[in-house]
C-alpha positions in Angstrom: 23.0 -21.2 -20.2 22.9 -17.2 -20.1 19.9 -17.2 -21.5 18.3 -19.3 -18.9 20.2 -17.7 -16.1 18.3 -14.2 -17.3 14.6 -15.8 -17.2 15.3 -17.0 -14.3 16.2 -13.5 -13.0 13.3 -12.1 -14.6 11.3 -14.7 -13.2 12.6 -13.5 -9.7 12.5 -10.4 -10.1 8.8 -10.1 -11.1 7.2 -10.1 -7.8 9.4 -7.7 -6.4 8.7 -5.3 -9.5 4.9 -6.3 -9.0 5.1 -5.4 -5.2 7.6 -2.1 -5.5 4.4 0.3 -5.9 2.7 -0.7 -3.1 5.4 -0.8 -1.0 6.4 3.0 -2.1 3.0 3.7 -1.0 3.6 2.0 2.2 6.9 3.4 2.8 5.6 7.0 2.8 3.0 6.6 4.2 4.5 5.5 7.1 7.3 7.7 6.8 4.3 10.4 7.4 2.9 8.4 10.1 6.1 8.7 12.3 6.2 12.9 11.6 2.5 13.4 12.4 2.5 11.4 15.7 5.2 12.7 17.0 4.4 16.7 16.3 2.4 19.0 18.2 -0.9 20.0 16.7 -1.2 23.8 15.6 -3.5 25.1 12.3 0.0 24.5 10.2 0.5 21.2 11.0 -3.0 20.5 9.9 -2.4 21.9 6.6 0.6 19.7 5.9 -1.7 17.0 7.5 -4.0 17.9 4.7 -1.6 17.8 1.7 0.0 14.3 3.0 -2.9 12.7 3.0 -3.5 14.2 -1.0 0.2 13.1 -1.5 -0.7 9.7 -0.4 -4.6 10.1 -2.5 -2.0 10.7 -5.6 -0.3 7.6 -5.1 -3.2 6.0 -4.6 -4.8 6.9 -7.8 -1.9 5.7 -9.4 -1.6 2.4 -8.0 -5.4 1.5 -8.4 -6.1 3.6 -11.4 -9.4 4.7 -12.6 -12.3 3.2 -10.6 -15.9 4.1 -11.6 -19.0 2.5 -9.1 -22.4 3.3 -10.1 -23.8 6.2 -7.8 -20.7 7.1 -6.4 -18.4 9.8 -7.2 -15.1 9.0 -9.4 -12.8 11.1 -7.1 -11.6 8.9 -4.7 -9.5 9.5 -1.5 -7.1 8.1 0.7 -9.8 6.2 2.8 -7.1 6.6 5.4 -8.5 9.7 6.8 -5.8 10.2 9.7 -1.7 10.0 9.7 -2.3 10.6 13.9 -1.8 7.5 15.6 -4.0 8.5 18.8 -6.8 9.6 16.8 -10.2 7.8 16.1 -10.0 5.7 13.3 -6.4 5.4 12.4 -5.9 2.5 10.9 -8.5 2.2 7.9 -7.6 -0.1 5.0 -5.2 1.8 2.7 -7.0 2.3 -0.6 -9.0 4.7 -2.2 -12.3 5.9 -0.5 -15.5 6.7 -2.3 -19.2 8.2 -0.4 -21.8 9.5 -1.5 -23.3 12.1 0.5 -24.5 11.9 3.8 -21.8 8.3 3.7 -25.1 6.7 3.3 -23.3 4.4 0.7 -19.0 4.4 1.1 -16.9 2.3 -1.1 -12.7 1.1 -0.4 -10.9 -0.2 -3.4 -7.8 -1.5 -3.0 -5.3 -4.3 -4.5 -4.8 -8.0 -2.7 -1.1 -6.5 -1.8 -2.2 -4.2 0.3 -4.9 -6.0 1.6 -2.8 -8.5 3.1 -0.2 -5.9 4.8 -3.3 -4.4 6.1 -4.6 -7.4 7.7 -1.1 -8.4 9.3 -0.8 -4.9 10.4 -4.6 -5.8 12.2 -3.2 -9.2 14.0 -3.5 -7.9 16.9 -7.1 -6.9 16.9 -7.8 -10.1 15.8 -8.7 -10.4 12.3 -8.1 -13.5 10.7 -5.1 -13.6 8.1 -6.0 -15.3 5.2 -8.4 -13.3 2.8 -11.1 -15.6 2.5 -11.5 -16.0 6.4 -11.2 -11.7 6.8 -14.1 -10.9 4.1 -16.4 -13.2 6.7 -15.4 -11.2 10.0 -17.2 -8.8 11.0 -14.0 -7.2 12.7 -13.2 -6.5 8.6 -16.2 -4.4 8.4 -15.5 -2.6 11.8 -11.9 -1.4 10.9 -11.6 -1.3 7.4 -13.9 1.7 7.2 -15.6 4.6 9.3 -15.0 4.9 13.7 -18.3 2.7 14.3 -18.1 -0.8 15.7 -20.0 -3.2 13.0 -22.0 -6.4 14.4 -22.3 -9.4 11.5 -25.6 -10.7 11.8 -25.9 -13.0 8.6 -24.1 -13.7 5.3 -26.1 -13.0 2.5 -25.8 -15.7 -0.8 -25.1 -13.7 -3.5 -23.7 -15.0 -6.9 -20.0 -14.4 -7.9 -19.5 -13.1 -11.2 -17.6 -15.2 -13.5 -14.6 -12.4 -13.3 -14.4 -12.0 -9.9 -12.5 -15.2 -7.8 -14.3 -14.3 -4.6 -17.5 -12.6 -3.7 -19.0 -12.1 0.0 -22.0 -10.0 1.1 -22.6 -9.8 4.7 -26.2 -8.0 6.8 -25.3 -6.1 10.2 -25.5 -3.5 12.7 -22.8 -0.1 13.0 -22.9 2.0 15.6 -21.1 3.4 18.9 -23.3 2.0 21.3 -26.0 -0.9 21.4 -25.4 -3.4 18.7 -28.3 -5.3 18.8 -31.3 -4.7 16.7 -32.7 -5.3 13.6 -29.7 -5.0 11.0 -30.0 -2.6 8.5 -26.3 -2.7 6.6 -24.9 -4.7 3.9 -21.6 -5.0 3.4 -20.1 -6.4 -0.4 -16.9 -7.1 -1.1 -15.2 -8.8 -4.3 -11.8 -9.6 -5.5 -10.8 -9.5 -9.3 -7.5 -10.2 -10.2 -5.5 -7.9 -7.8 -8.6 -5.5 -7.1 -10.6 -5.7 -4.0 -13.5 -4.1 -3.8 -15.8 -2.5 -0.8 -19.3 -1.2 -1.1 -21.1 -0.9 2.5 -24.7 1.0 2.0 -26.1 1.7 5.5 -30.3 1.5 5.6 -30.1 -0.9 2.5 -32.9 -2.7 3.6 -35.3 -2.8 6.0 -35.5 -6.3 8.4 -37.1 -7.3 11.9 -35.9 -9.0 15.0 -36.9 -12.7 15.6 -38.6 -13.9 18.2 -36.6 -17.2 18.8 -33.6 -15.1 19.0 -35.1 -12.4 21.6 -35.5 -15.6 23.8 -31.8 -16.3 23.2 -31.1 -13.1 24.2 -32.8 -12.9 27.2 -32.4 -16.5 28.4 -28.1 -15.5 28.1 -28.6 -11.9 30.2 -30.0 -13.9 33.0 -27.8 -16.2 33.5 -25.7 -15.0 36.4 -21.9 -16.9 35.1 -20.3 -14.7 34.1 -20.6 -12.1 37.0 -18.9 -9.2 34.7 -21.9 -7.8 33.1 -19.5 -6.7 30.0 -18.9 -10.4 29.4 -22.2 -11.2 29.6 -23.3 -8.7 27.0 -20.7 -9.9 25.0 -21.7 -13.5 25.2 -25.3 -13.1 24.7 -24.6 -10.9 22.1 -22.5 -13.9 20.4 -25.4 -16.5 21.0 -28.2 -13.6 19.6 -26.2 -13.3 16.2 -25.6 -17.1 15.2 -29.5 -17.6 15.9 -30.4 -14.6 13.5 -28.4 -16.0 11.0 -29.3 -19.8 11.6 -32.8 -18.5 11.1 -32.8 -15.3 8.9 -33.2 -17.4 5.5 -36.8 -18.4 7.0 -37.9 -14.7 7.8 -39.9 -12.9 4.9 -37.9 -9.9 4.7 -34.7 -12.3 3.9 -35.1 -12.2 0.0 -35.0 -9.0 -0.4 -31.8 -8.5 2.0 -30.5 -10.5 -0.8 -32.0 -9.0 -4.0 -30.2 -5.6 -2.4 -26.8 -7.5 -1.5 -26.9 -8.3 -5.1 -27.7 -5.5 -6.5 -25.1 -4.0 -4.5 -22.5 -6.0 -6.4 -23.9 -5.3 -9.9 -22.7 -1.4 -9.1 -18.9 -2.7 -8.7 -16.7 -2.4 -12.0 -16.0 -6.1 -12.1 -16.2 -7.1 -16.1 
């Protein structure tokens, strides 16, 4: 009987063990978040700004371990870039960040723990909870990286490796204005084991608008309901992306959005 009482405990115990590091890493970093919002900014608050956010990189490393993505350096940061909560961009996904330079290629690795605090922590700004459901928003793309909105314009069918248990590749717009044009971003994310992994290359490949979907667009921004030219934009903008990716797969530049989305996922560690 004692003996079953202690693997039982065990048994217990084990997600609470598996869960501790992350939520040490959580704990401080919010514990960080509350002294940086609250301060006044001078040049020696930055610096201590500075060393939390290589405290928290530490932590990081340690949680996630080693991580090596083709073309990408193997000295990741926190890809939370900002402890301030007023500033642009708070919020990223907590992992480690990787870019190469210019950002024309940036990579977030993470674990499934995390993930899932950071998409309850993103309830609000209405990304969807479960995992699967997340990957396919494109509010995912916008927040979990970068200050630039993200538009999803397509998924892209790529093939899961047998390792990984999920695999998603998505072609879109980023930017801080206009959304609409011809996407030029992929997006590639994949989950093995308790690893997520991020790779977003901007100008991947090269694509055009569609003519079926300009008349979309044009037939939406003259309707006159609704009168808020905002919601209008909005709602042709809605109706312009599910025709480009309703017609996409027919468009000759589509295959070789996917050739890149895949080769995009060949240059993540996933054995």
């Amino acid at each position: 009987m004692k003996s079953c009482a202690l693997l039982c405990l065990i048994v217990l115990a084990a997600p609470v063990r598996a869960a501790a590091p992350e939520q040490s890493y959580l704990d401080l970093r919010d514990r960080y978040i509350a002294r940086f919002s609250k301060a006044k900014e001078s040049d020696a608050l930055s610096k201590q700004h500075d060393a939390a956010l290589k405290d928290l990189t530490g932590v990081l490393r340690g949680l996630i371990g080693p991580v090596t993505i083709k073309g990408l350096p193997t000295d990741g940061k926190s890809n939370v870039d900002t402890l301030f909560r007023e500033d642009s961009g708070f919020g990223h996904l907590d992992g480690l960040g990787f870019a190469s330079d210019g950002d024309k290629m940036q990579a977030v690795v993470t674990t499934t723990g995390l993930l899932r605090h950071w998409l309850r922590e993103r309830r609000e700004d209405g990304l969807p909870q479960e995992i699967g459901a997340a990957l396919r928003s494109d509010r995912f793309y916008y927040y979990a990286i970068q200050d630039a909105a993200f538009a999803k314009y397509a998924e892209l069918p790529i093939t899961k490796p047998a390792s990984a248990s999920a695999a998603v590749a998505v072609l879109g717009v980023r930017g801080n204005g206009d959304l609409k044009g011809p996407p030029s971003e992929i997006g590639v994310v994949a989950i093995q084991g308790d690893k997520v992994f991020f790779l977003a290359a901007t100008n991947a490949v090269k694509t055009a608008e569609i003519p079926a979907c300009e008349k979309v667009w044009k037939q939406m921004m003259a309707r006159t309901n609704p009168q808020d030219a905002m919601a209008r934009e909005d709602q042709a903008m809605d109706a312009y992306t599910k025709c480009f990716a309703k017609e996409a797969p027919s468009q000759s530049w589509y295959g070789a959005a996917v050739k890149k989305a895949q080769g995009q996922l060949e240059l993540l560690p996933l054995r």
